[in-house]
Each structure stands twice: as structure tokens, then as C-alpha cells.
C-alpha positions in Angstrom: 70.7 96.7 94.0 72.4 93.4 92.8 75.8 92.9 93.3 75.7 92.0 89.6 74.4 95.7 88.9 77.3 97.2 91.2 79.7 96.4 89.3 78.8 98.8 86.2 79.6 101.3 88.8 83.3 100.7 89.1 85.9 103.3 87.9 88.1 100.7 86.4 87.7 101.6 82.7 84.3 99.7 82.9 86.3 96.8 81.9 82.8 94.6 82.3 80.2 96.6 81.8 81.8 97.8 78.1 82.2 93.9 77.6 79.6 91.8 79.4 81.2 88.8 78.4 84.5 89.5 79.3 86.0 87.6 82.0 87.0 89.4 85.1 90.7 91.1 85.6 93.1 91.9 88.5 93.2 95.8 88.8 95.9 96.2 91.2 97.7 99.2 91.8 101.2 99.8 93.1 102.7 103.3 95.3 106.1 103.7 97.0 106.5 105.2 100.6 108.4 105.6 103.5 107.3 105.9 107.2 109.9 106.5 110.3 108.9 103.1 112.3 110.9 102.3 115.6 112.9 105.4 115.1 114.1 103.9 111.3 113.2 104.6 108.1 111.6 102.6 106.0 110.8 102.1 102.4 107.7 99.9 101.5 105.5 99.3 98.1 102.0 99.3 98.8 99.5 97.7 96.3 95.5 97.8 96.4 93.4 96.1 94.6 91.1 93.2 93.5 91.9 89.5 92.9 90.0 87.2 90.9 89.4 84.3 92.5 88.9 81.2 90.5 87.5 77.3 91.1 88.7 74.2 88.9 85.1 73.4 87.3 84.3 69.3 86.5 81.5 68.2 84.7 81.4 64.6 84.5 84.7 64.4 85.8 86.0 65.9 82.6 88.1 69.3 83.8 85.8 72.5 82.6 89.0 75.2 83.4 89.0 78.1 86.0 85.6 79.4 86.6 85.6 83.3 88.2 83.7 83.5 91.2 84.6 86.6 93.6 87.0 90.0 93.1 88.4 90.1 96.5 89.8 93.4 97.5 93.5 93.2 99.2 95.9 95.9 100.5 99.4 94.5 101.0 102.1 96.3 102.4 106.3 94.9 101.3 109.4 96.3 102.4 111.4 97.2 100.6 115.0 95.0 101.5 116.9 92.3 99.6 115.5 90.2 102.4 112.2 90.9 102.0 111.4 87.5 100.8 112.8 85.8 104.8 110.5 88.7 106.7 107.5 87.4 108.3 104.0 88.3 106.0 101.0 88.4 108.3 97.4 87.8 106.4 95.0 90.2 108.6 91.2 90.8 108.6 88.6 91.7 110.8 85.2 89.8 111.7 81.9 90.3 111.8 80.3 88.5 109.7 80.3 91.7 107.2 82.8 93.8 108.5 86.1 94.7 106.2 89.2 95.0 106.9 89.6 98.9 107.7 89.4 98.4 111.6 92.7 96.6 111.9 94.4 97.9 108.9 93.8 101.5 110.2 93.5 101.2 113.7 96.4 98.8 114.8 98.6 97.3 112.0 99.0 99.3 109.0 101.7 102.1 108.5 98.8 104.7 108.5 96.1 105.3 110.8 92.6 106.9 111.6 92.1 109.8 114.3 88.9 108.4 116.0 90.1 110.2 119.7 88.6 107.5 122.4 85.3 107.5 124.5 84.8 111.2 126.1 87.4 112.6 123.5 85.8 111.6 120.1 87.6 113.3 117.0 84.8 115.9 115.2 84.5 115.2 111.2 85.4 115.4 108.8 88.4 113.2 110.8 91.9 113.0 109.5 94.8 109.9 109.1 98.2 110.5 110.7 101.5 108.1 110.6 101.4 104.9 112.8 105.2 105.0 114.0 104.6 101.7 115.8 103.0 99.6 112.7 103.4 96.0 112.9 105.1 96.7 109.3 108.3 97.2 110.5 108.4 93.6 111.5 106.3 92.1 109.3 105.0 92.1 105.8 101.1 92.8 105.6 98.0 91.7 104.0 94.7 93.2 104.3 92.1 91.0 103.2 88.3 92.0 102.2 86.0 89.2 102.4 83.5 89.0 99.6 81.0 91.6 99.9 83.0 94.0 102.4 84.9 96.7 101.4 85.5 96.6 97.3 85.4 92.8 97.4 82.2 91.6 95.1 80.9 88.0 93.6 81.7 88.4 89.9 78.9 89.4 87.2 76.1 87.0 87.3 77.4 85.1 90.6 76.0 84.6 93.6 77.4 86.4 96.6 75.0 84.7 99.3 77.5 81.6 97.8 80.3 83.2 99.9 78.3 84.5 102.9 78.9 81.3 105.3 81.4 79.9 107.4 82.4 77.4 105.0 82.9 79.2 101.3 84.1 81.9 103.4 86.8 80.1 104.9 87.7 78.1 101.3 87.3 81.8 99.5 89.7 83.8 102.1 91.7 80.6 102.0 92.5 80.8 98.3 93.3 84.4 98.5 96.4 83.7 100.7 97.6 80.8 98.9 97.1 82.8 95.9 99.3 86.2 97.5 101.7 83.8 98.7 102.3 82.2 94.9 102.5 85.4 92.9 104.8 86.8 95.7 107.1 84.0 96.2 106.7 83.8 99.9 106.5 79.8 100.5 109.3 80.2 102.6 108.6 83.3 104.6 106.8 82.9 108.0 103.6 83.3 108.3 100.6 84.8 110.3 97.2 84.6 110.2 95.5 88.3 112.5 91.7 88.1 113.0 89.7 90.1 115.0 86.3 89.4 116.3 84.7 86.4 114.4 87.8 86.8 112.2 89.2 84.8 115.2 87.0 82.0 114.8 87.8 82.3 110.8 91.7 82.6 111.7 91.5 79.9 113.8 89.9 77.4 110.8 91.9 79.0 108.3 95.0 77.3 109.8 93.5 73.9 109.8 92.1 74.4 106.0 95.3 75.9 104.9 97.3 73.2 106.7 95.0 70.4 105.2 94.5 71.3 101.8 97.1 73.4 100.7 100.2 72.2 102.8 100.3 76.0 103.9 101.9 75.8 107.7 101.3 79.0 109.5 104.0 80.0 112.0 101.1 82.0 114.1 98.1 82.9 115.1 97.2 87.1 116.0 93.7 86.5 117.8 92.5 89.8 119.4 88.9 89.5 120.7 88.5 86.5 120.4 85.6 84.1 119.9 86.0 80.8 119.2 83.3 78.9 120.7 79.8 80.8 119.9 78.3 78.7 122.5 80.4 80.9 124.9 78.8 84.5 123.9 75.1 83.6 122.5 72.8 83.9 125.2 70.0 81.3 124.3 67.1 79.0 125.6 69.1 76.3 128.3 72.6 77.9 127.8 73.4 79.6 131.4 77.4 79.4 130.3 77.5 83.2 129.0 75.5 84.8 132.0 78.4 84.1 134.6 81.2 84.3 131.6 80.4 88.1 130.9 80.4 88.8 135.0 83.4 90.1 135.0 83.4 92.3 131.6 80.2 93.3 133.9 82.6 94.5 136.6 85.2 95.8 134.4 83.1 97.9 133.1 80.9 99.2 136.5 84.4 99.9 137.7 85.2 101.7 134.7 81.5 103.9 135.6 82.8 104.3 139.3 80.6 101.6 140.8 83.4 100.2 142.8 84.7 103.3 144.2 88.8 103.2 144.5 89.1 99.5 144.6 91.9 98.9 142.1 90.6 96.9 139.0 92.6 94.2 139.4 91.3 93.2 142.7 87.6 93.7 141.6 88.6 91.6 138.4 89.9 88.4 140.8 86.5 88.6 142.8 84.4 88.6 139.7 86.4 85.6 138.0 86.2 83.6 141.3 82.7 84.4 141.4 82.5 83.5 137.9 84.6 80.1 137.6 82.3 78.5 141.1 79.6 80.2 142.6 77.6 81.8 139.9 77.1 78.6 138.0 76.6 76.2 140.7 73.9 78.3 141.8 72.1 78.5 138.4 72.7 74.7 137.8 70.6 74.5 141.4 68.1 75.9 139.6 64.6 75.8 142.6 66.7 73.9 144.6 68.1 76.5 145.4 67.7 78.1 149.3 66.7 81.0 149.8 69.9 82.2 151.7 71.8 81.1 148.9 70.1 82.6 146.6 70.4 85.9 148.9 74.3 85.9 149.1 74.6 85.2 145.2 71.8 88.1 144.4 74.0 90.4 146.9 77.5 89.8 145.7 76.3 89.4 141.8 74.8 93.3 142.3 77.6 93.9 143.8 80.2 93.0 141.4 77.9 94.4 138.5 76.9 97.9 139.9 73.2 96.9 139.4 70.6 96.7 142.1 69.9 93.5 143.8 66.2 93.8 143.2 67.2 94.1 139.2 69.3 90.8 139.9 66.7 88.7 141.5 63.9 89.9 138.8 66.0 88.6 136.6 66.7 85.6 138.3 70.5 85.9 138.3 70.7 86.2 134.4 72.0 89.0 133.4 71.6 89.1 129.7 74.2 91.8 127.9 71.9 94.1 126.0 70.5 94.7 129.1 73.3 95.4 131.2 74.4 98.0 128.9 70.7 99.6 128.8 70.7 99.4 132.9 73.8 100.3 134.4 73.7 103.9 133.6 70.1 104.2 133.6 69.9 106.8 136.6 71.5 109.0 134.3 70.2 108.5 131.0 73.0 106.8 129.4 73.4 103.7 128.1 77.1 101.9 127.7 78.5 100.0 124.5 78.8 97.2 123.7 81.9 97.0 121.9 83.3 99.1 124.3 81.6 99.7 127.7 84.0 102.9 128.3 81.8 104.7 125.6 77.9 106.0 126.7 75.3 107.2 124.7 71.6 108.3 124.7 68.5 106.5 123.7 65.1 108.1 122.7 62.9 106.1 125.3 65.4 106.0 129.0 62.8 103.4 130.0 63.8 100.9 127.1 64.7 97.2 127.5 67.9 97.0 125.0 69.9 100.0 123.6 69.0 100.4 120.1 72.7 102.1 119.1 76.0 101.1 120.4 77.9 104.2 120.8 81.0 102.4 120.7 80.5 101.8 117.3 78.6 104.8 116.2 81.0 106.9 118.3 84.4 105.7 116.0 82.4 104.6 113.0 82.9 107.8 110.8 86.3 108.2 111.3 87.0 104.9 109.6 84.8 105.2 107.1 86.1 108.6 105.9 90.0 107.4 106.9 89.8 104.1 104.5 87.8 105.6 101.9 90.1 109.3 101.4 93.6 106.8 101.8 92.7 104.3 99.3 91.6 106.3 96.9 93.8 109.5 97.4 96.7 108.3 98.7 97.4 104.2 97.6 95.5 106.0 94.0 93.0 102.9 93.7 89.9 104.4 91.5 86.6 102.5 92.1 83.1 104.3 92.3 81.8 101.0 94.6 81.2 102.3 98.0 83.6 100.4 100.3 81.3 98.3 103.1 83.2 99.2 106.0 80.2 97.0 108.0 78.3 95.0 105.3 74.6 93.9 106.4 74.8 92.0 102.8 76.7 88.9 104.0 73.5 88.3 106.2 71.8 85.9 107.0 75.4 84.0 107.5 75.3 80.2 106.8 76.1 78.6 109.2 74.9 74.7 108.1 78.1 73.0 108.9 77.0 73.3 112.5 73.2 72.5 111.8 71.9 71.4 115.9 74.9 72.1 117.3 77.2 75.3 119.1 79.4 77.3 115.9 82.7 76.4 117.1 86.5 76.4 115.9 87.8 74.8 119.2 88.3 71.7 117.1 90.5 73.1 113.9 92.5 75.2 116.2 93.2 72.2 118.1 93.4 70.2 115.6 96.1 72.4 113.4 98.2 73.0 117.0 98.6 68.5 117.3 99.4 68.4 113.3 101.6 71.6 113.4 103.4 72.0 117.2 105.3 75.0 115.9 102.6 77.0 115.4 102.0 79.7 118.4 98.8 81.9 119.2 98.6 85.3 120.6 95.3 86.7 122.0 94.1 89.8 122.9 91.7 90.7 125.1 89.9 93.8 126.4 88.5 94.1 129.7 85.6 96.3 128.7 84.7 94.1 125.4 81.3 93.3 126.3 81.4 91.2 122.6 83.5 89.1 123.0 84.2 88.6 126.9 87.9 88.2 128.0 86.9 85.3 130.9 84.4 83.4 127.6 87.7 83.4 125.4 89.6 81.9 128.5 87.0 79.5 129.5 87.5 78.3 125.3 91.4 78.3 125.5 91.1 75.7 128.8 89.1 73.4 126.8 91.3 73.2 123.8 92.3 69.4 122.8 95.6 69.7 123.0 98.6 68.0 124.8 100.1 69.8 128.3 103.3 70.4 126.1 101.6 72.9 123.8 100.0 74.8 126.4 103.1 77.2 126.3 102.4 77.9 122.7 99.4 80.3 123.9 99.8 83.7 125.6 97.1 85.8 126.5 97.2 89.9 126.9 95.0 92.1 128.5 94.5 95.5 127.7 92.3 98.3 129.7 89.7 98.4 127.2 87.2 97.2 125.1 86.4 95.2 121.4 88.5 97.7 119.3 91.1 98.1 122.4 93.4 100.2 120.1 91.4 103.2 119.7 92.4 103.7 124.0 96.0 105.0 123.2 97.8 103.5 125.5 96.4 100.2 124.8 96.9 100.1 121.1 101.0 101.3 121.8 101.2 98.3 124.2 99.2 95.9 122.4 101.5 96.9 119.0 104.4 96.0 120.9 103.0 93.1 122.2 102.4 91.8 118.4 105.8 93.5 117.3 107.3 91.0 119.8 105.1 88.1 118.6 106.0 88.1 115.3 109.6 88.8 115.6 110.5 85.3 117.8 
């Protein structure tokens, strides 16, 4: 089924399917609340709903008007102060490519969130949603955003969504969207933040260069939490040994995790697999044959060590340790494979002598819970009537375009940079999870220490760690810490 043919399906009074030719209308619906946050209460007018997003159209260089391209699916979140117009507003989505926003928005940030329990202590459906005490609302104005093609967010009738599934439209499309919300809302003059997670980092971290560029839009931060901004780091291909030593010690963090380091505290296994990591690892796969044999010994050995996998495994693979197959092999005495999103998660696989896991429990583990949490709250609770089914994880947006990089690594290093010389006010946060074995926490330092920036905005980074993995707020602890962490972020 079409996009196109979709939209017949939506139950908002069949505006476009009664009227073929009419053009595309905002549907957005308003609800007043109050949640107890930080011990206060606090009022807030939540409204959901679909913007149309339009392009000045030239033929000849003679003006054509506003052409409709995309209904893009938001969730804002306003308090409800005479000063609401001076609190921050933080623009939020997650990554993928094809993922919406209900990870972050009902996991970590929003004033309501999804019982998902954690890896050994999964929540049973049909699930339920409970009040987030410690949303980042308290502190900040929020915007959920819905890339085309995830969640309710569609290419108008007769476009073409496969125009929006690529780095670049994606970026201009998401782009227009905030300077759009920021217009109608009067927030010019409110500080602003831009929270991706996943390869919503990478898209954060362009956004604020394309926002800074063309719009005169200066964001006052940047919420990266798993972050990827250099592809090159993560993508294990032909003559690219960078990722095998830069997921070592996710590696560790997560044998440890699986008690293949006995009682050695993490942090002490975490120091020897970064060493390892930063020097030894890569020299010896630059040396390539040259290579003795003793040294290839000692860096088999202390590789199996710091992995929990045999050193026979190690040398067959000739020091390469790609991550689909970690997570198939570590556990595969017992029959249990690890995720990927989260190595503190196991699961099962049909065939126990397979090369890759064919399901990462991490994500099949939580998956439900956020799918019945964002679909009963938006329609039940924020009252937003559409029959679409809400992508939650979209395999539409694929294959992702990603021509702007054609022969080269997919990288944002150079717009991050780029917006941090132009704009020396602007300050990033990251997040990181030891067990993310997507988006390794040593790959995203490795990218931060190659940033082209001047020594004086070094300071304008921090970097947290959290005891677990991609989605590190569905691990309790982690997501009260890391929500303070942001609370304090946005609140300088």
C-alpha cells in the first residue's frame, strides 16, 4: 500500500479523500494537564497533530506559491506560566533511519511514560503508562517530532515519500518543522535545544549547522544520547579495522555484565579495554603479516580475555571481532544470544549453531510496550483520532539516501564543528551506554577527539555514562540519573 492510498484511512473527517483536490490541513489538537514534577505541580497544554509542510515552488524563476509536500506528526508539550515564552523548548526525535519519536518521548523526556520493566524483568502485555515525575518538562518546553513516514507523519496525496527518505530532504524537512513551531509559537527568543538519539544524533548534529545557515536559527544545545556521528566509526566494512578495536570495550562491558570477569569492578575492566583499544589492538592489525607470532599471541590472549570469548575464536577470526557475532558467541554455551541495543538483554535463536542473531531481544524485548504505550496515549489520552497505524520502527524510509556522501564515510563531524566555530555558545551533552553495542561509547569518543574545533570550545562538550545500553533509560536507575543529567543541562 501507497502512502498515497493511506491517507483515505485517516479519521480526520476524510478531509482528502471526500475532496481529492483539496489541499492538505493542520489537524492539531489541544488537552490541558497537570503532572507533580520535582515535587511541584505543574500545568501544561499538550497538542498532537500534523503539520503541513510547504516549499516555495519557481518555474522559470517566476514564484509558483507554497507547494504541500509532507504532514509531519508533532507532539509539543507548553507550560503553562506567563513566562512560558523565556523557558527553554527542546526539539526531540529519535533515529534510525525509520524510527519515530515514541522512544524518547515515552521513555526519557515526556511527562508520561511506558512500563517496559528492564532485561530479566520485562513488563507482560498488554503494558500500561504511568507519570514521569522527573520529565525534562519541568525545565523545558518539548517537541516531539515524527519524521516523514514514522509515526502519523506521511508525504501528502500524490507525493513522493522516498523524496524525504535521505540524509539531506530529511534534514531540510525536520528543519522546516522547527522553524515552522518556533514561528507560530513565538519562541524566537526562547533557548533552544536540539535531543537526538541514535542517528537522530548525526541528524541533530546537522540540523544545527542547517538551521544556523539558512534560517539564522542559533541553537543554545545539543542533547546527543547514543551518539553516532561518524558512520565510518560503527560500519564494519572491507579495509575499515577502526570499529573492531572501537567496540572492545562495549565488548567487555558487556562480558562483565554476563560474569566473564568474575568480581573485577567494571571500571577497572573498562580502563584495560580502552588502553587496549586506543594502542595495542590497532597497531597490531595495522601490522597486518608482519606481525610475530608472539605478538600476535599476547594480543589473541588479552583480546579473549577482555571479551569473554575463547582465544581460538579470536585467532580464527584473526583479531576481528565483528558485532553480530559477538552477540551470537558470547553466550553460546548456553544458548543465548545478547542484544544489540542492549547487551544486558538475552534471547534464543532457532539454530544455537548460527553465525548472526536473527532477533535482537533488546528490541523485541521492549518493543510492545511502546507500541501499545504511544498508540493508547495519543489517541486516548492527548484525544488525536487517526486510523493510520503509527510506525513506531518504519522499514518504509529504506533504502536511505545517502548521495551527499557518494565514495566517502556518512559523517556530521564537519556541521557540528562547523556550527560550534560559527556559534561558541552553543554546548553538547552526550550520552552514552556502556552496553550499547550500536552505537559504542569509545566510537562516539574516538569522533568527539577529532572534532575541528579550537582548544577553547573543548569545555563546551560533556560526556555521561550510564550502566547500560542503546535505550539506557529503560535500566531505572540510569534513566533517573541520566534525566537529571539533562534537567541540569538545559537549566544553565
Amino acid at each position: 500500500m501507497t502512502a498515497s492510498e493511506e491517507t483515505d484511512n485517516t479519521g480526520e473527517s476524510n478531509r482528502q479523500s471526500s475532496t481529492p483536490s483539496a489541499e492538505p490541513t493542520d489537524d492539531l489538537v489541544s488537552t490541558h494537564h497537570t503532572i507533580t514534577a520535582n515535587g511541584k505541580q505543574l500545568s501544561y497544554t499538550a497538542t498532537a497533530g500534523r503539520y503541513v509542510l510547504r516549499e516555495e515552488s519557481y518555474t522559470d524563476g517566476k514564484f509558483d506559491g507554497h507547494v504541500a509536500g509532507a504532514e509531519v506528526f508533532v507532539t509539543s508539550y507548553v507550560a503553562d506560566s506567563p513566562e512560558s515564552s523565556d523557558r527553554p523548548v527542546t526539539f526531540a526525535f529519535n533515529g534510525g533511519p525509520g524510527a519515530a519519536s515514541a522512544f524518547l518521548h515515552m521513555g526519557l523526556l515526556g511527562p508520561r511514560k511506558v512500563v517496559s520493566g528492564d532485561a530479566g524483568q520485562l513488563a507482560a502485555p498488554p503494558y500500561g503508562l504511568t507519570d514521569n515525575p522527573e520529565t525534562l518538562l519541568a525545565h523545558s518546553d518539548l517537541v516531539f517530532i515524527d519524521p516523514v513516514s514514522t509515526g502519523f507523519s506521511r508525504a501528502v496525496r500524490g507525493g513522493k515519500a522516498g523524496d524525504f527518505h535521505g540524509y539531506r530532504r530529511d534534514i531540510e524537512s525536520v528543519a522546516e518543522l522547527i522553524r515552522l513551531w518556533t514561528t507560530r509559537n513565538g519562541r524566537w527568543l526562547s533557548p533552544k535545544y536540539l535531543a537526538g538519539e541514535s542517528y537522530g544524533t548525526l541528524r541533530a548534529a546537522s540540523l544545527a549547522e542547517h538551521l544556523q545557515s539558512k534560517h539564522g536559527l542559533y541553537p543554545n544545545g545539543l542533547l546527543l544520547i547514543s551518539t553516532v556521528l561518524d558512520m565510518g566509526t560503527i560500519r564494519f566494512t572491507e579495509g575499515n579495522d577502526l570499529p573492531y578495536s572501537l567496540f572492545l570495550p562495549t565488548y567487555a562491558a558487556i562480558a562483565h555484565h554476563h560474569g566473564k570477569h568474575g568480581d573485577r569492578p567494571l571500571r577497572e575492566v573498562l580502563d584495560e579495554a580502552e588502553e587496549f583499544a586506543a594502542r595495542d589492538h590497532p597497531w597490531a592489525l595495522r601490522q597486518g603479516a608482519r606481525l610475530s607470532d608472539e605478538d600476535r599471541a599476547e594480543v589473541v590472549r588479552r583480546t579473549a580475555e577482555l571479551t569473554g570469548l575463547s582465544p581460538d575464536y579470536v585467532d580464527r577470526v584473526n583479531l576481528r571481532i565483528e558485532h553480530l557475532r559477538f552477540f551470537t558467541e558470547l553466550l553460546r554455551e548456553k544458548r543465548l544470544t545478547v542484544g544489540r541495543m542492549d547487551g544486558r538483554f538475552t534471547g534464543w535463536e532457532p539454530d544455537a549453531g548460527g553465525e548472526h542473531l536473527s532477533d535482537d531481544p533488546s528490541v523485541s524485548g521492549i518493543i510492545g510496550a511502546y507500541s501499545a504505550g504511544v498508540n493508547h496515549y495519543l489517541r486516548q489520552e492527548l484525544e488525536y483520532s487517526n486510523d493510520l497505524p503509527y510506525e513506531v520502527l518504519s522499514p518504509r524510509v529504506h533504502p536511505w539516501s545517502y548521495e551527499d556522501f557518494e565514495g566517502m564515510a556518512v559523517t556530521a563531524t564537519d556541521k557540528l564543528a562547523k556550527a560550534m566555530r560559527s556559534n561558541p555558545h552553543l554546548r553538547v551533552h552526550v550520552g552514552c551506554g556502556h552496553t550499547d553495542g550500536a552505537t559504542p561509547y569509545f566510537a562516539a569518543e574516538h569522533t568527539l577527539a577529532q572534532l575541528e574545533i579550537p582548544r577553547e570550545l573543548r569545555d563546551n562538550i560533556e560526556v555521561r555514562y550510564y550502566p547500560a545500553g542503546h535505550m539506557m533509560y529503560v535500566h531505572e536507575p540510569s534513566r533517573i540519573k541520566q534525566s537529571a543529567d539533562l534537567a541540569e543541562f538545559v537549566s544553565r
